[in-house]
PyMOL CGO cylinders between C-alpha atoms (Angstrom):
from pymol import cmd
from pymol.cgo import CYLINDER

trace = [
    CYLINDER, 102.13, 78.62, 105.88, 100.59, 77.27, 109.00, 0.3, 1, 1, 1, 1, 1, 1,
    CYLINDER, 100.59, 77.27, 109.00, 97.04, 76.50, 110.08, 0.3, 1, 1, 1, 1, 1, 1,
    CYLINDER, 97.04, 76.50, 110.08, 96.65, 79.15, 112.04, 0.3, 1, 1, 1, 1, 1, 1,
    CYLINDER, 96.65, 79.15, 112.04, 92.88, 80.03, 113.07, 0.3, 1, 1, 1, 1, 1, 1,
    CYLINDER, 92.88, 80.03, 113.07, 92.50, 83.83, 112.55, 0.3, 1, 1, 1, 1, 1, 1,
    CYLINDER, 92.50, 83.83, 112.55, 89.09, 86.28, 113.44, 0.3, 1, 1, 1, 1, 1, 1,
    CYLINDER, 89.09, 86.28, 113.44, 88.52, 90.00, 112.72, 0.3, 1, 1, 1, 1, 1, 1,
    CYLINDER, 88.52, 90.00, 112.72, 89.84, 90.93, 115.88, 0.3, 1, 1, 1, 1, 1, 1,
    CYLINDER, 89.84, 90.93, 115.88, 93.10, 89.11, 115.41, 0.3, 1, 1, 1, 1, 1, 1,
    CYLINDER, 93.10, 89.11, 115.41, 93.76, 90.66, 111.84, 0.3, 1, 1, 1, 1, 1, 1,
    CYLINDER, 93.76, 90.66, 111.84, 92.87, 93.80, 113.05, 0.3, 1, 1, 1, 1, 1, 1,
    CYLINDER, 92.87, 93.80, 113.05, 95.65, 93.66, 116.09, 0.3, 1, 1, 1, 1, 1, 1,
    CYLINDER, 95.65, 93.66, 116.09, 98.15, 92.04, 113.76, 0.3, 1, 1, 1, 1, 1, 1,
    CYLINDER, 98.15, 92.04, 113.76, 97.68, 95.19, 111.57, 0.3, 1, 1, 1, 1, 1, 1,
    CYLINDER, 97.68, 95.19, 111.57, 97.92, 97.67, 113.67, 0.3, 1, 1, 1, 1, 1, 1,
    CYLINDER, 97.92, 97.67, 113.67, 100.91, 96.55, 115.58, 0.3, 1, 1, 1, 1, 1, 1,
    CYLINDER, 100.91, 96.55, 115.58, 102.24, 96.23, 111.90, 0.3, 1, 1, 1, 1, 1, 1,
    CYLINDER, 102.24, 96.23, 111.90, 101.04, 99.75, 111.39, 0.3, 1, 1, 1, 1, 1, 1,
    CYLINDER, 101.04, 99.75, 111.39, 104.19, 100.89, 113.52, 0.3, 1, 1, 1, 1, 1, 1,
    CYLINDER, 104.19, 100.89, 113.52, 106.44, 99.32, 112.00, 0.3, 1, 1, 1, 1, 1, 1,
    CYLINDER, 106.44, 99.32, 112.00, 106.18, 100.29, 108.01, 0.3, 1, 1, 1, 1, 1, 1,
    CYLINDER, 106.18, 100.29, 108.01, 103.37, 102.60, 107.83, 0.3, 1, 1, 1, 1, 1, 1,
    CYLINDER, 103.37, 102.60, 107.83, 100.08, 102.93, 105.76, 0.3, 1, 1, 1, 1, 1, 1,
    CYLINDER, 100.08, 102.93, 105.76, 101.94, 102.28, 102.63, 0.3, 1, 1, 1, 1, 1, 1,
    CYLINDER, 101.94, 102.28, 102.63, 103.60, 99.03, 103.43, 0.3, 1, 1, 1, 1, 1, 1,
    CYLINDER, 103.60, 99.03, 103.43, 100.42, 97.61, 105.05, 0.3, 1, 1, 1, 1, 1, 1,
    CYLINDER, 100.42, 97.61, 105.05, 99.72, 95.24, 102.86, 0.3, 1, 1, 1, 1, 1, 1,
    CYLINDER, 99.72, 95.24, 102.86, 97.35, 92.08, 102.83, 0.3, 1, 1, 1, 1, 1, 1,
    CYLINDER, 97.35, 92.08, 102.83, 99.53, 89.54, 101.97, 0.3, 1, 1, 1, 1, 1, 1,
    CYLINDER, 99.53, 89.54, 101.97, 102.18, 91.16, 104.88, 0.3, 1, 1, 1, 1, 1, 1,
    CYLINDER, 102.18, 91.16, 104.88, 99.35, 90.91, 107.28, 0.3, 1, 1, 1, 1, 1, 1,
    CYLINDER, 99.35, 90.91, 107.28, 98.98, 87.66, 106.29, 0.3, 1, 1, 1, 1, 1, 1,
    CYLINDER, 98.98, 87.66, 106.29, 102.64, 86.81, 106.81, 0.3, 1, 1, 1, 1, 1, 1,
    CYLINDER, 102.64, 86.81, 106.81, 102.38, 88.18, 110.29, 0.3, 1, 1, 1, 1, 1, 1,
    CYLINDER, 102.38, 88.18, 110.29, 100.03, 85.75, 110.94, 0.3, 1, 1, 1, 1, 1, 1,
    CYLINDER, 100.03, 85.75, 110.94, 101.21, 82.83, 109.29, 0.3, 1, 1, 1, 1, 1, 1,
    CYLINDER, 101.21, 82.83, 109.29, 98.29, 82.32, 106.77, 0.3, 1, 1, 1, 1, 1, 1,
    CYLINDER, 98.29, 82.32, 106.77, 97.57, 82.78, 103.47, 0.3, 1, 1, 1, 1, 1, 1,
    CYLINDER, 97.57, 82.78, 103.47, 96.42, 86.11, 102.12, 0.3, 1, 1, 1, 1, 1, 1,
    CYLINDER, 96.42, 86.11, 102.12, 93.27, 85.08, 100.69, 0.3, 1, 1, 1, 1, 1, 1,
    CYLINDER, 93.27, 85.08, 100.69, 92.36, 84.03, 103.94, 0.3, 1, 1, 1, 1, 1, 1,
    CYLINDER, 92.36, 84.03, 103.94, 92.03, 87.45, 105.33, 0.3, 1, 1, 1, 1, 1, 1,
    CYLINDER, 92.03, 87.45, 105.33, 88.94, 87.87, 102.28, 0.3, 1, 1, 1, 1, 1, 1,
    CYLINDER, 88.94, 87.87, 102.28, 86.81, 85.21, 104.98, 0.3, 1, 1, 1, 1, 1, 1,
    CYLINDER, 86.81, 85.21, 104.98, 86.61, 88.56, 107.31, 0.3, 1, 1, 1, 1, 1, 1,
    CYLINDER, 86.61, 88.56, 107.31, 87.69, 91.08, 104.85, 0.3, 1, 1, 1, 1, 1, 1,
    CYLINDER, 87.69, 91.08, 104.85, 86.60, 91.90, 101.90, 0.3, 1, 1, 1, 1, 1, 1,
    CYLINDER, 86.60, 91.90, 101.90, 89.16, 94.87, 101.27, 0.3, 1, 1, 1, 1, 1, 1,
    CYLINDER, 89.16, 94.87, 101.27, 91.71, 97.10, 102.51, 0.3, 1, 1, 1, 1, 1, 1,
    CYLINDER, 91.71, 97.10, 102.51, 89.32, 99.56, 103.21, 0.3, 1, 1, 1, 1, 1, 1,
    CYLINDER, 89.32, 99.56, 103.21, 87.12, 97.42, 105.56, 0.3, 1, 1, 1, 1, 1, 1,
    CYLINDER, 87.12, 97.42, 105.56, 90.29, 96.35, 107.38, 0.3, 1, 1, 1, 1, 1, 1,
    CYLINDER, 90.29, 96.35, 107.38, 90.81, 99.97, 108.12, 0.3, 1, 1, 1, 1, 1, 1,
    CYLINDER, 90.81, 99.97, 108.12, 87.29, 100.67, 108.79, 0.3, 1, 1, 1, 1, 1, 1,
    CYLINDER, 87.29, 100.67, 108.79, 88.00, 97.93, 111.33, 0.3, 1, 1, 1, 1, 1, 1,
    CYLINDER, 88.00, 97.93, 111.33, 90.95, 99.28, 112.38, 0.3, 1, 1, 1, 1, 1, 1,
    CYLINDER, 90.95, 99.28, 112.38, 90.12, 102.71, 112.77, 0.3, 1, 1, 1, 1, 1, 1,
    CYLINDER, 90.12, 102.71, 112.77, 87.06, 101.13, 115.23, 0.3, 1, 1, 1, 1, 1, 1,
    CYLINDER, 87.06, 101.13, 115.23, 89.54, 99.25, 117.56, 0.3, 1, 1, 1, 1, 1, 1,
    CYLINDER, 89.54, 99.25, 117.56, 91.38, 102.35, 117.66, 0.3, 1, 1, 1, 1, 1, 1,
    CYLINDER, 91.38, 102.35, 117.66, 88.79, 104.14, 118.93, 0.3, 1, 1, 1, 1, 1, 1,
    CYLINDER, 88.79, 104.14, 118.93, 87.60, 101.14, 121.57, 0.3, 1, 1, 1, 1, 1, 1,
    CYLINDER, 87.60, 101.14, 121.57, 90.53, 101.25, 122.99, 0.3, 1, 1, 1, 1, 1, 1,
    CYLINDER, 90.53, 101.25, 122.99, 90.79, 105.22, 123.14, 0.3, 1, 1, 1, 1, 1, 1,
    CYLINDER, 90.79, 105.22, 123.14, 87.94, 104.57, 125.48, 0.3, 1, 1, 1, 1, 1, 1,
    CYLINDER, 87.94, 104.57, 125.48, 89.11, 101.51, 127.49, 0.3, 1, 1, 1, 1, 1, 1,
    CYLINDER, 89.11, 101.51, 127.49, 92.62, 103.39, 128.03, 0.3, 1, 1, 1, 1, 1, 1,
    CYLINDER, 92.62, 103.39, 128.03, 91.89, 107.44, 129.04, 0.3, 1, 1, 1, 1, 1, 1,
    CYLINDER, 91.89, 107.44, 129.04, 91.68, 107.18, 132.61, 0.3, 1, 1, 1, 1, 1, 1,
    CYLINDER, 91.68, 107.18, 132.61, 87.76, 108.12, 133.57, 0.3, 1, 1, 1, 1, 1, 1,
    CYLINDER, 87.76, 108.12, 133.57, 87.72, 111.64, 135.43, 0.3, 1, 1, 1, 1, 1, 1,
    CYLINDER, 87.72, 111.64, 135.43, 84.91, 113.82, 135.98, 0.3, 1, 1, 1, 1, 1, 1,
    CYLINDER, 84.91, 113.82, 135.98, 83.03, 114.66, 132.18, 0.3, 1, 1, 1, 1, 1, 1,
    CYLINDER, 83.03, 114.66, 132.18, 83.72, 118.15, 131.77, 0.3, 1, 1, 1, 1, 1, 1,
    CYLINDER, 83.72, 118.15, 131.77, 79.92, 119.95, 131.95, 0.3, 1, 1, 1, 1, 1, 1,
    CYLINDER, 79.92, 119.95, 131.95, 80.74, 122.67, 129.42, 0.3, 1, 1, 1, 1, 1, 1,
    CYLINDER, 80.74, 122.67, 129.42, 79.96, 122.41, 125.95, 0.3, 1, 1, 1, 1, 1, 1,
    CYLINDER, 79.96, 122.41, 125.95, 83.40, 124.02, 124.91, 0.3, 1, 1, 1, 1, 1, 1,
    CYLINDER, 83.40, 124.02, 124.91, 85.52, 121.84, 127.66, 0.3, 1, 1, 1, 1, 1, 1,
    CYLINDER, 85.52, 121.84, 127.66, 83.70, 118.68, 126.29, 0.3, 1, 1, 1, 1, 1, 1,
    CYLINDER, 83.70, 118.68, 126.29, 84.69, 119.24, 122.50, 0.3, 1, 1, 1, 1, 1, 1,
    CYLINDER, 84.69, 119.24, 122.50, 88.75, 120.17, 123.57, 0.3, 1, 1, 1, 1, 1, 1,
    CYLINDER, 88.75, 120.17, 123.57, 88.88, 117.90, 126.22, 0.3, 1, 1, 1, 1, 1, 1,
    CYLINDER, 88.88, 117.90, 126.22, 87.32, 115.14, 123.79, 0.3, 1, 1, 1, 1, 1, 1,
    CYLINDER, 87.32, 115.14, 123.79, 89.73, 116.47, 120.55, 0.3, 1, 1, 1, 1, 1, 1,
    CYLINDER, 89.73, 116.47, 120.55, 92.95, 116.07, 122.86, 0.3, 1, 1, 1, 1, 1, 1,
    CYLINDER, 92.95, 116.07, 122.86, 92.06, 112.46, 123.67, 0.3, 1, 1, 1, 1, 1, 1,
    CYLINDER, 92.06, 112.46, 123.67, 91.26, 111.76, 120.15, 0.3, 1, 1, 1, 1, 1, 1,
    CYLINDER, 91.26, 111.76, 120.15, 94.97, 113.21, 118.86, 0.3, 1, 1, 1, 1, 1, 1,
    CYLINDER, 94.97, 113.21, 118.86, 96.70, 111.44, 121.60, 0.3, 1, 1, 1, 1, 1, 1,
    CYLINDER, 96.70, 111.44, 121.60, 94.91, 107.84, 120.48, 0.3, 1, 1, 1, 1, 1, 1,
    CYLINDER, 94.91, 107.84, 120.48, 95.98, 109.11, 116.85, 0.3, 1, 1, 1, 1, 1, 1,
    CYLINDER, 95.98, 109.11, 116.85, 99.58, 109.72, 117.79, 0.3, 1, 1, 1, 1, 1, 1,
    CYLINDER, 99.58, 109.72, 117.79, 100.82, 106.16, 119.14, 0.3, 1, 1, 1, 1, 1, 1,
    CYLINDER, 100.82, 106.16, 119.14, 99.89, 104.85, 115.50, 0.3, 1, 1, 1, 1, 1, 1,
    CYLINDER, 99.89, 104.85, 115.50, 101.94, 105.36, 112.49, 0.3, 1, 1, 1, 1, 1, 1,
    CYLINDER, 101.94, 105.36, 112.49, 100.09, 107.31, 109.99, 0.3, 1, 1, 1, 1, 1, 1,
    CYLINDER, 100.09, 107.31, 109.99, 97.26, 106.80, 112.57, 0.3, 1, 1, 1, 1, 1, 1,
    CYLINDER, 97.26, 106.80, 112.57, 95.10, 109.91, 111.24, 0.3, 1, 1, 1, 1, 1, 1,
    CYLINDER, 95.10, 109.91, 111.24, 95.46, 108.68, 107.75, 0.3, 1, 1, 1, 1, 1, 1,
    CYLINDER, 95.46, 108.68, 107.75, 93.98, 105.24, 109.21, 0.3, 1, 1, 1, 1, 1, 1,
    CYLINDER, 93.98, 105.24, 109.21, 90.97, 107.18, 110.92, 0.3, 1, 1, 1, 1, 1, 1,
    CYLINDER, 90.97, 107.18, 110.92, 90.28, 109.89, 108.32, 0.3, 1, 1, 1, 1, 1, 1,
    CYLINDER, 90.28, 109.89, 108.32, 87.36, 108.82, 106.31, 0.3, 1, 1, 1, 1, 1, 1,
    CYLINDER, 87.36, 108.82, 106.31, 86.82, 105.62, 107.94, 0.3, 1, 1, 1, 1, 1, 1,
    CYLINDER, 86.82, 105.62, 107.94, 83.24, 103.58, 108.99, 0.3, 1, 1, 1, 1, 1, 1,
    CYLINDER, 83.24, 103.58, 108.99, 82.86, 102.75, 111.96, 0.3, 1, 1, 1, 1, 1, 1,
    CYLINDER, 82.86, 102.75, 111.96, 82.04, 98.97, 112.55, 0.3, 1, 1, 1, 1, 1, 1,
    CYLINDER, 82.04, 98.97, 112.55, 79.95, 99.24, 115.73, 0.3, 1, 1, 1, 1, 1, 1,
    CYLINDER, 79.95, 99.24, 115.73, 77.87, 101.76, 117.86, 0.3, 1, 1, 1, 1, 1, 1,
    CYLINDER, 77.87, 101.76, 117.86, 80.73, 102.48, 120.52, 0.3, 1, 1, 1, 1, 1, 1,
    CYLINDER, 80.73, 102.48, 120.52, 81.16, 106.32, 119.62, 0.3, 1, 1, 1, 1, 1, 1,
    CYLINDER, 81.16, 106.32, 119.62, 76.91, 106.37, 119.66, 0.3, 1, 1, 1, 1, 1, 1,
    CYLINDER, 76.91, 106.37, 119.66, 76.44, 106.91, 123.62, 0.3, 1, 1, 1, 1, 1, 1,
    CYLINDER, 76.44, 106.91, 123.62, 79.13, 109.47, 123.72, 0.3, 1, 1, 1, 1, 1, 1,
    CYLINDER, 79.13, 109.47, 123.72, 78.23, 111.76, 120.62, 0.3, 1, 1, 1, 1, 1, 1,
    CYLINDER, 78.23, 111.76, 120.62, 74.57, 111.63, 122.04, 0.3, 1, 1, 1, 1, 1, 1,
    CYLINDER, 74.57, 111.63, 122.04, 75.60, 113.32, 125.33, 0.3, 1, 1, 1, 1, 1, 1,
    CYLINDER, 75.60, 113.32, 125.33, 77.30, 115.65, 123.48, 0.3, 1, 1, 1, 1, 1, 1,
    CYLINDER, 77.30, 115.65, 123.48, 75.21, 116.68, 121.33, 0.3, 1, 1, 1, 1, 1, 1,
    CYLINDER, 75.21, 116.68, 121.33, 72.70, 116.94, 124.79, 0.3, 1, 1, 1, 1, 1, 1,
    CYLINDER, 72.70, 116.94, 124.79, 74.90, 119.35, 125.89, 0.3, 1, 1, 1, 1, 1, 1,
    CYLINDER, 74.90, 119.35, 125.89, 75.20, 121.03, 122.96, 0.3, 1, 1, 1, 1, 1, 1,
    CYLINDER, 75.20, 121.03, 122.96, 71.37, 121.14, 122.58, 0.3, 1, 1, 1, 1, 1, 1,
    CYLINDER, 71.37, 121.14, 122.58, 70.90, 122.28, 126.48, 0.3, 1, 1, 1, 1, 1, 1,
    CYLINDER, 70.90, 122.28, 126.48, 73.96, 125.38, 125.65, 0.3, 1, 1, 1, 1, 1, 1,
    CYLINDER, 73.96, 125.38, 125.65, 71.38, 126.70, 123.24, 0.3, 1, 1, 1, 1, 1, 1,
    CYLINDER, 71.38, 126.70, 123.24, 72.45, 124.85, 119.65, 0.3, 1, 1, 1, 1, 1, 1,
    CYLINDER, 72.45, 124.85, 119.65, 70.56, 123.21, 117.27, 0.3, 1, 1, 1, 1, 1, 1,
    CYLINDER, 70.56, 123.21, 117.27, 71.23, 120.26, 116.12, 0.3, 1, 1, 1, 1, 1, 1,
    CYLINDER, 71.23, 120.26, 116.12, 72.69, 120.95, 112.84, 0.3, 1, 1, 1, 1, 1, 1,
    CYLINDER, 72.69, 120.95, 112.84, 74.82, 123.99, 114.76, 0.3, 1, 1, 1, 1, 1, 1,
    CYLINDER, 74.82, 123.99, 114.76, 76.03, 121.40, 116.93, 0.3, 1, 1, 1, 1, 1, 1,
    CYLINDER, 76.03, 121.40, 116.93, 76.92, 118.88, 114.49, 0.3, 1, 1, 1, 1, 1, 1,
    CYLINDER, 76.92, 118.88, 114.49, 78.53, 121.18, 112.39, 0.3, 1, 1, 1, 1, 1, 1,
    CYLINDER, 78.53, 121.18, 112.39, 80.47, 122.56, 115.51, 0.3, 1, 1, 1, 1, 1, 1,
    CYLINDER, 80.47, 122.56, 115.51, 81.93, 119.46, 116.17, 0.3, 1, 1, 1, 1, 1, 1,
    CYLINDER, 81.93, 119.46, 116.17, 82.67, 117.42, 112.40, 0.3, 1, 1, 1, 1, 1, 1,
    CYLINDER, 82.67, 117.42, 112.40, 84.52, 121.26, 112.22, 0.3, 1, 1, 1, 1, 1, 1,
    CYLINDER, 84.52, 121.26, 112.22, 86.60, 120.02, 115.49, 0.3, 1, 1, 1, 1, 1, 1,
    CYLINDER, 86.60, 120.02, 115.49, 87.25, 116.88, 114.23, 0.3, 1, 1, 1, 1, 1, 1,
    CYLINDER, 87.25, 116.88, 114.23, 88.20, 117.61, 111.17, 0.3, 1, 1, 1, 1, 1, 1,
    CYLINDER, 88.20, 117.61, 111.17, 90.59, 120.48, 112.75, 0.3, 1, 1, 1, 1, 1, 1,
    CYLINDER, 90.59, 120.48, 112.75, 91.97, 117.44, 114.78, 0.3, 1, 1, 1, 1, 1, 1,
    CYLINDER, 91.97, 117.44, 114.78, 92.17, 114.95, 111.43, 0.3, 1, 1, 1, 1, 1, 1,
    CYLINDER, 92.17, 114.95, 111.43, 94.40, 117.49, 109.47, 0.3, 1, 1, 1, 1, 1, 1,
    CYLINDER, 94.40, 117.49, 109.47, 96.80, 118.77, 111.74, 0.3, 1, 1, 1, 1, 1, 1,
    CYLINDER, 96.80, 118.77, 111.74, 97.83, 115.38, 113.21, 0.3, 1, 1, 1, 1, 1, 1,
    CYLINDER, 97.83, 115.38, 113.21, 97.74, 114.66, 109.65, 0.3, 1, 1, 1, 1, 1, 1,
    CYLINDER, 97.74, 114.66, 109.65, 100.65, 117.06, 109.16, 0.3, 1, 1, 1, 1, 1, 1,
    CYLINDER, 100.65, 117.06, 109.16, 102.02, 116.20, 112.74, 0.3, 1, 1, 1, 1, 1, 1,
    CYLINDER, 102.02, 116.20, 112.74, 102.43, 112.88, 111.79, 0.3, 1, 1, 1, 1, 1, 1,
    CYLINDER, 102.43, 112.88, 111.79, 104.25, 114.00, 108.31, 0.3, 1, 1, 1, 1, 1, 1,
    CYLINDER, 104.25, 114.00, 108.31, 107.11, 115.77, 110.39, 0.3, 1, 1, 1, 1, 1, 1,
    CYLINDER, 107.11, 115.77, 110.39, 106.93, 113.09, 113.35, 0.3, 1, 1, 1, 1, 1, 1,
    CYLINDER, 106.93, 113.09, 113.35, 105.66, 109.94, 111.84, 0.3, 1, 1, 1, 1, 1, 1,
    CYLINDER, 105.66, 109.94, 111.84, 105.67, 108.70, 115.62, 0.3, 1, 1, 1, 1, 1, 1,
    CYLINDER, 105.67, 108.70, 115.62, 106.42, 110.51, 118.90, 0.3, 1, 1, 1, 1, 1, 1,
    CYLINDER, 106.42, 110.51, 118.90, 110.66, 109.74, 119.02, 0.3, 1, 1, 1, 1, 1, 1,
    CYLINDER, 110.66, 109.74, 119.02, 110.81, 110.18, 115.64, 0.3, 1, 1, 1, 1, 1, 1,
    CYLINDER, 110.81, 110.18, 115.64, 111.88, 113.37, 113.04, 0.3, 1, 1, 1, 1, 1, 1,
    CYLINDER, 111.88, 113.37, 113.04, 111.90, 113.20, 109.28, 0.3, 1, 1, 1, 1, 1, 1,
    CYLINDER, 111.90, 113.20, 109.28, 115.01, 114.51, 107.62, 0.3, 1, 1, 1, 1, 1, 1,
    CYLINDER, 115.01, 114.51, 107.62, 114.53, 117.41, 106.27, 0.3, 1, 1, 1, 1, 1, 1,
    CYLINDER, 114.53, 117.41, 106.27, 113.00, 119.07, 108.82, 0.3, 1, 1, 1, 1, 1, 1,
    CYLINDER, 113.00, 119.07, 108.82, 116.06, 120.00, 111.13, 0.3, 1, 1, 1, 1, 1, 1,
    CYLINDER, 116.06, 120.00, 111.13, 114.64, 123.75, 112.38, 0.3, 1, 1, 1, 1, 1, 1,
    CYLINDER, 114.64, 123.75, 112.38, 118.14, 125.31, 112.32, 0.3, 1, 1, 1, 1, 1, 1,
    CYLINDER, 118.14, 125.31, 112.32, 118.87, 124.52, 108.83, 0.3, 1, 1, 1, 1, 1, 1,
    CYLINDER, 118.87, 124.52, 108.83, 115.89, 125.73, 107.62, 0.3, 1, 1, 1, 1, 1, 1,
    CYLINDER, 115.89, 125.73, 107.62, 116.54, 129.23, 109.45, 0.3, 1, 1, 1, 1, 1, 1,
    CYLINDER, 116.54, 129.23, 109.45, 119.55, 128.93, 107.43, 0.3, 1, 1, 1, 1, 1, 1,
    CYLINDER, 119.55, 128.93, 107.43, 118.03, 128.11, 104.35, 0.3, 1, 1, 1, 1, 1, 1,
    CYLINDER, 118.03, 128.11, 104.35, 115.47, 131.28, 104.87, 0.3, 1, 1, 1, 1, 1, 1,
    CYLINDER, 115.47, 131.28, 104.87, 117.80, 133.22, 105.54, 0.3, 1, 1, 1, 1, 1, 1,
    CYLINDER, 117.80, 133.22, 105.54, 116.77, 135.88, 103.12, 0.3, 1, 1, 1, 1, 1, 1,
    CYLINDER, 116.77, 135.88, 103.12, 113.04, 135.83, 104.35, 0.3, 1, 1, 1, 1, 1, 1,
    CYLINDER, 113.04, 135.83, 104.35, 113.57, 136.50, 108.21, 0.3, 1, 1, 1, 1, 1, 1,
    CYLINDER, 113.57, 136.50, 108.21, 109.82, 136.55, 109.51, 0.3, 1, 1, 1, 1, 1, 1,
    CYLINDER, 109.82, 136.55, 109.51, 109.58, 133.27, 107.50, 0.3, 1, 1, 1, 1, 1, 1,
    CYLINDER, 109.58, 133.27, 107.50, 112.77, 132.05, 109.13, 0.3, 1, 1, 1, 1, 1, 1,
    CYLINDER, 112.77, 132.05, 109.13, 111.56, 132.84, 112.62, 0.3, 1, 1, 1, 1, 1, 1,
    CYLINDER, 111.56, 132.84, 112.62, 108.53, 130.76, 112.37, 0.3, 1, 1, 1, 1, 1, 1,
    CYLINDER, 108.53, 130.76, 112.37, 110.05, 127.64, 111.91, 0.3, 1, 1, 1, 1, 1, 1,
    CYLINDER, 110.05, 127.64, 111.91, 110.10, 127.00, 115.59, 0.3, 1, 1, 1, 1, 1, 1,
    CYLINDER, 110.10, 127.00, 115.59, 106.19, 128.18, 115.61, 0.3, 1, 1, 1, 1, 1, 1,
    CYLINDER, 106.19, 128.18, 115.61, 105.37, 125.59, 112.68, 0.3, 1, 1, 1, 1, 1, 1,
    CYLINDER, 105.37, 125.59, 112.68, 107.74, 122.64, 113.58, 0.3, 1, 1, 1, 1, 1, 1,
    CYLINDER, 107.74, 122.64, 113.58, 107.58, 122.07, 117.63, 0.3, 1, 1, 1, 1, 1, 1,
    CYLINDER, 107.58, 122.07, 117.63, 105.41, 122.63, 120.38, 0.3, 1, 1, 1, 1, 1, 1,
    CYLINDER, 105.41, 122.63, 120.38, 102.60, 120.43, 119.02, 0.3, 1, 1, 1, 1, 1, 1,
    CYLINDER, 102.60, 120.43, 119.02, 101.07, 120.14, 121.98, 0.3, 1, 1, 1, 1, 1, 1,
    CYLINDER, 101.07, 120.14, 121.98, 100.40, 123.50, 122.68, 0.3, 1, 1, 1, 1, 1, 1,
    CYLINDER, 100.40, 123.50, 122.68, 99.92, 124.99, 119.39, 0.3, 1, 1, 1, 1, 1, 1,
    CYLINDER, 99.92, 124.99, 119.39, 97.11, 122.07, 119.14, 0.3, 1, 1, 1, 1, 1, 1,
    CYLINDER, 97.11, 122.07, 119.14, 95.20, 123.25, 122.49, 0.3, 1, 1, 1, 1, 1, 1,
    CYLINDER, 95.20, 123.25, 122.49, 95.26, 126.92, 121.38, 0.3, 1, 1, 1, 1, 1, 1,
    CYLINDER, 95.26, 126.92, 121.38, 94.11, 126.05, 117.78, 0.3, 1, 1, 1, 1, 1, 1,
    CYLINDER, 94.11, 126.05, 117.78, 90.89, 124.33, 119.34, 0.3, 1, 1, 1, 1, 1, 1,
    CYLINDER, 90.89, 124.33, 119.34, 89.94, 127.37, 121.73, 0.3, 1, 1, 1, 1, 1, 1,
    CYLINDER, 89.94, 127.37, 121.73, 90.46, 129.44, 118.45, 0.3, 1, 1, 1, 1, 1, 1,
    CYLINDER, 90.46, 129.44, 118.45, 87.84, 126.84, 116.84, 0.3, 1, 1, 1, 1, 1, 1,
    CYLINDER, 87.84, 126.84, 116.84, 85.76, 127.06, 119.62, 0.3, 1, 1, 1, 1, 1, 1,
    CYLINDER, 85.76, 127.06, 119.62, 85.59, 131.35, 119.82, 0.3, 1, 1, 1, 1, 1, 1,
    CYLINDER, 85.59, 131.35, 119.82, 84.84, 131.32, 116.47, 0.3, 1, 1, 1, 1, 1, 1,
    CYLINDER, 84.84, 131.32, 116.47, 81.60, 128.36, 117.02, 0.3, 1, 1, 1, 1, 1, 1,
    CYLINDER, 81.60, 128.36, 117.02, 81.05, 130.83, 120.17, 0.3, 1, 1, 1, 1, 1, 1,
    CYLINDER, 81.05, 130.83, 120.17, 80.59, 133.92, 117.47, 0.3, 1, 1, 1, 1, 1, 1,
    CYLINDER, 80.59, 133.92, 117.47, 79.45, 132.45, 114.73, 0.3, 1, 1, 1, 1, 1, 1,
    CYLINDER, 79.45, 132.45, 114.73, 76.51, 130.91, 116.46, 0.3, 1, 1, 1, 1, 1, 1,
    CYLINDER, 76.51, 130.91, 116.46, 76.01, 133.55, 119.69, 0.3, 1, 1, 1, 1, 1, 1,
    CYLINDER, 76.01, 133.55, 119.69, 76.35, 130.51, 122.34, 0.3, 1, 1, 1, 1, 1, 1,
    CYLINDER, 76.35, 130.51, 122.34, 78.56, 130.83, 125.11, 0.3, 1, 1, 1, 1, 1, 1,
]
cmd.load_cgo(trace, "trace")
């Protein structure tokens, strides 16, 4: 091994490029540390464990979700902020391997996410919420957001890719017998993008009902 000098940032960018390439599972210390061409006790100077790796990792995920969505105008409704905000977050999600697994769960190691929650939770507040409606409104959102790029991600591990096994046609086939479950396979196994959308206006006319704020 080499003398490389390492930092948090650095093991954090190592591991998420190596993300891509073997997953969650194969993200290991001592392959990080390969990558990097140290020792894997070194990586215990800035991390103590896995799970503060990912807790850093999930955090540089979500700086850069900021520093790459091009700025536009912030939508002014409550219900355009919390879709508009949920499509960004699933898009940052998708371009890592097992990139909700990463984020699910995870601490963040700074305050980046603070200034953004607060101004939606003061539009929340201004709608006509309280604060614990609004904060259940949206962990409901983002949880909606964590599971099915969850299962996304379990049919399409990344965007070109497919898992075998799920080949629509030969699961028709395979269903035969059961034709309304047949049919659906198209429903359950494509058009992620817009069976995402619709799922969060869903989310949002039920927050709409079950609180009586429109």
């Amino acid at each position: 091994m080499g003398t490389t000098k390492i930092d948090r940032a650095r093991v954090a960018d190592t591991a998420l490029r190596l993300l891509n390439e073997v997953g969650l599972d194969g993200l290991t210390l001592r392959a990080i540390a390969g990558e990097l061409d140290v020792k894997a006790p070194a990586l215990y100077w800035h991390f103590k464990d896995k799970q503060e790796l990912l807790d850093e990792m999930a955090t540089v995920m979500y700086r850069r979700m900021l520093d790459e969505e091009p700025p536009g105008p912030a939508p002014v409704r409550w219900q355009d902020q919390l879709v508009t905000y949920q499509c960004v977050l699933r898009r940052t999600l998708l371009r890592y391997r097992d990139g909700a697994k990463v984020y699910s769960g995870a601490r963040f190691t700074g305050i980046d996410h603070a200034p953004g929650l607060e101004a939606h939770l003061r539009t929340m507040i201004d709608a006509g919420f309280d604060l614990r409606q609004a904060v259940r409104a949206g962990t409901t959102a983002n949880a909606y957001t964590m599971g099915f790029v969850t299962e996304e991600q379990g049919v399409r591990p990344m965007p070109d890719e497919r898992r075998e096994g799920y080949d629509i046609a030969e699961r028709a086939a395979r269903m035969a017998r059961y034709p309304l479950v047949a049919a659906a396979g198209p429903e359950i196994f494509s058009g992620y993008d817009e069976r995402f959308e619709d799922g969060l206006w869903i989310l949002v006319a039920g927050i709409e009902a079950r609180y009586g704020v429109a």
